[in-house]
N, C-alpha and C positions, 0 to 999 in steps of 0.2 A: 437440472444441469449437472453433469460432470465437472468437476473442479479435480485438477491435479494438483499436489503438494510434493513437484520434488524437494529432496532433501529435507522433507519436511517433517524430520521426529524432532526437532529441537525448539525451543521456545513460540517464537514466530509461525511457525506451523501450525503447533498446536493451538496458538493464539486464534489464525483463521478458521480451523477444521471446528474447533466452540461455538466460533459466531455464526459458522457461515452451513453449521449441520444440520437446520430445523428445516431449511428450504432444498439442501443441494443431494448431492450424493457425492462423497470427500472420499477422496484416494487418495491414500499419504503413501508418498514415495522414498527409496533409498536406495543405496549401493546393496546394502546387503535385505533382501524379502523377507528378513527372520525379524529382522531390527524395525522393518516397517511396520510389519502385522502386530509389534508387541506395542510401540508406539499406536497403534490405532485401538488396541485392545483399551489401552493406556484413557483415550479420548472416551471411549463408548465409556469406559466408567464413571467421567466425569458427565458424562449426558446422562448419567440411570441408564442406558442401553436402548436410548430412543432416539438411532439416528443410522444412517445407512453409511457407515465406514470402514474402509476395509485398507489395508496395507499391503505392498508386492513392491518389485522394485522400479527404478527409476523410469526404465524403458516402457515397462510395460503401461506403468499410470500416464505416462504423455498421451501412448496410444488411445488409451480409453478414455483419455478428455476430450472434452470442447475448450475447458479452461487449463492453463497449465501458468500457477504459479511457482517462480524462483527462489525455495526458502533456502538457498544457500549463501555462503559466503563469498564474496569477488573471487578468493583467490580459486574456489570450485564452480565457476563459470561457465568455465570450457566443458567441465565436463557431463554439464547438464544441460548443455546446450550444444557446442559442436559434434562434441564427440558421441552425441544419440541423434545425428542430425534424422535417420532414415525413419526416425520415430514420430517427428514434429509433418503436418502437412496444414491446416490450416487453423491451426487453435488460437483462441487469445491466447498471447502469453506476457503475463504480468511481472515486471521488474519491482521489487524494490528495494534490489542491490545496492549498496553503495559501496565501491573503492576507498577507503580509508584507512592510515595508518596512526599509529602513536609515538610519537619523539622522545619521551618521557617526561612533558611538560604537558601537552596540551594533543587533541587528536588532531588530523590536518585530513583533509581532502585528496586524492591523488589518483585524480583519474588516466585511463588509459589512453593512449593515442588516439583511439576514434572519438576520445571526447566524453566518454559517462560510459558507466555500464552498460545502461541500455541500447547504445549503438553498438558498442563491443555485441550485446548480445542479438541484435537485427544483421549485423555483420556475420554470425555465425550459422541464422537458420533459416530456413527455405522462404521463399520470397511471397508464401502465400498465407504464413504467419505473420498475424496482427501483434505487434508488442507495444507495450501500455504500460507505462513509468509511473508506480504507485508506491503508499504506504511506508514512504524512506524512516517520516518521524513520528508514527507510530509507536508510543511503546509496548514492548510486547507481553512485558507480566500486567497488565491491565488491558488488553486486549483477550488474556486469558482469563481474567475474571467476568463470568459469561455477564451475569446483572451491570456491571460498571458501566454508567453513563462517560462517554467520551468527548471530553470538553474541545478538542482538539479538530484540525481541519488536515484534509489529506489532498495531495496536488499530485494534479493527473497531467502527463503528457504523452501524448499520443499525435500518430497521425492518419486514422483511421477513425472515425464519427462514430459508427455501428461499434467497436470494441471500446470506446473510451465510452459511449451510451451503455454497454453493458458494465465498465467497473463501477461507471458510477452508480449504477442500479448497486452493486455487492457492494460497495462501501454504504450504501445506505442501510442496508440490513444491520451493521456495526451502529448499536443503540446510540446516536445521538452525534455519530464521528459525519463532518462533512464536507461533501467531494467539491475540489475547486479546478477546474479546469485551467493549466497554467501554462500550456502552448504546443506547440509540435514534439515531438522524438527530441527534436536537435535541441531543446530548452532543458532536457533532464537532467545536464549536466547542473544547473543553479538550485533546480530540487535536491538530488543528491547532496549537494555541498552546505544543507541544511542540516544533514544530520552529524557531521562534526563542531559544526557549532553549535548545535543543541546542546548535544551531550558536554560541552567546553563549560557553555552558559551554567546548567546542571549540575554539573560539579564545581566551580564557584562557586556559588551561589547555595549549595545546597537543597536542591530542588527534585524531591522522587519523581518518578514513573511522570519526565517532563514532557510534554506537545507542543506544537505551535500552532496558534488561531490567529486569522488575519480576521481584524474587528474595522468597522467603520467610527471616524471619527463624528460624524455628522447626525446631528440631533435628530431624533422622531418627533416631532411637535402633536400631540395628542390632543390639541384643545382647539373643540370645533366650534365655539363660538366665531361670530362673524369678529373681523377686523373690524375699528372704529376709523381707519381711516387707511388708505393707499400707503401709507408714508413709513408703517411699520413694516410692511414686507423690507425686504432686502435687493438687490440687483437681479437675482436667481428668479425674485418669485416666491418665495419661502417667507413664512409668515414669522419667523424673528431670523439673528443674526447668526445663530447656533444652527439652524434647522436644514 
């Protein structure tokens, strides 16, 4: 599969173009085709040059995708998205923008009128691109390190079956990182607004290269001896009170 990386010489990019090079064929994209191709030169080093990557710019890597991820920042949006609208025709295309600013105390949240980036960016491109709200709290320098098992869980909204069954397929190549499905398009806005409170949490806290994993509280009961009687299950059914 073709995977597009606009704007993707910067951390995040390169973060996916590592994980995602053994299986795909990576076009990393940019404004400027000089800046792409050294950026990809950049990746093939770090693979030992066992991997089908290649650099050009912005325009041209949409065209040649089936996938086209977003590694830009909110405030460059627009321009990777409406303003190459004639380039996009039916690709997935993967958010995981987020709109945030900084006060000088703490990051805050601040999305657009249409509600999250990801409608901003459904707002912008032809009606037969699939878009699919991923990877917001992801970090990206351990995303970069290709071996790093990722303790962390990644939320998908979509509203399209077939392209959220395909992110979730690519998140799973990411060793150990795992996909949660967490509602339509219209829901990305509460994904989003995970990653300034990460990052808040994270620095309090002192906490590097932070994620977030939603865990079950609810015990595994591993002991298959029979019950001695009906009365130690529970209401559920469950063979203690934990389980």
């Amino acid at each position: 599969m073709k995977i597009a990386l606009v704007g993707g010489t910067g951390d995040i990019g390169t973060g996916f173009a590592v994980r995602w090079a053994a299986n795909h064929e990576i076009i990393i994209g940019s404004r400027k085709a000089d800046k792409a191709r050294e950026s990809a030169a950049m990746v093939l080093q770090m693979l030992d040059q066992k991997a089908n990557i290649w650099g050009t710019d912005n325009g041209r890597a949409i065209i040649e995708a089936e996938v086209v991820v977003l590694c830009v920042p909110y405030e460059n949006l627009s321009s990777v998205t409406g303003d190459l609208l004639g380039c996009y025709k039916s690709q997935v295309v993967i958010s995981p923008i987020v709109p945030m600013g900084y006060n000088g105390t703490f990051f805050h949240y601040n999305p657009p009128a249409e509600g999250s980036a990801a409608l901003m960016a459904k707002s912008m491109l032809p009606g037969g691109a699939k878009i699919v709200s991923a990877f917001h709290t992801i970090c990206a320098a351990a995303l970069q390190a290709k071996e790093r098992e990722l303790k962390a869980d990644t939320f998908l909204c979509g509203d399209d079956q077939e392209a959220l069954e395909l992110v979730t397929g690519l998140a799973l190549e990411i060793k150990s990182l795992r996909p949660l499905k967490a509602g339509p398009l219209a829901a990305s806005s509460m994904m989003e607004s995970l990653t300034p409170m990460l990052l808040n949490t994270a620095r309090k806290n002192k906490i590097k290269d932070a994620g977030i994993s939603i865990v079950s509280e609810r015990c595994i009961c591993r002991n298959t001896a029979p019950l001695p009687h009906a009365a130690t299950r529970n209401t559920e059914g469950n063979c203690c009170y934990d389980c």
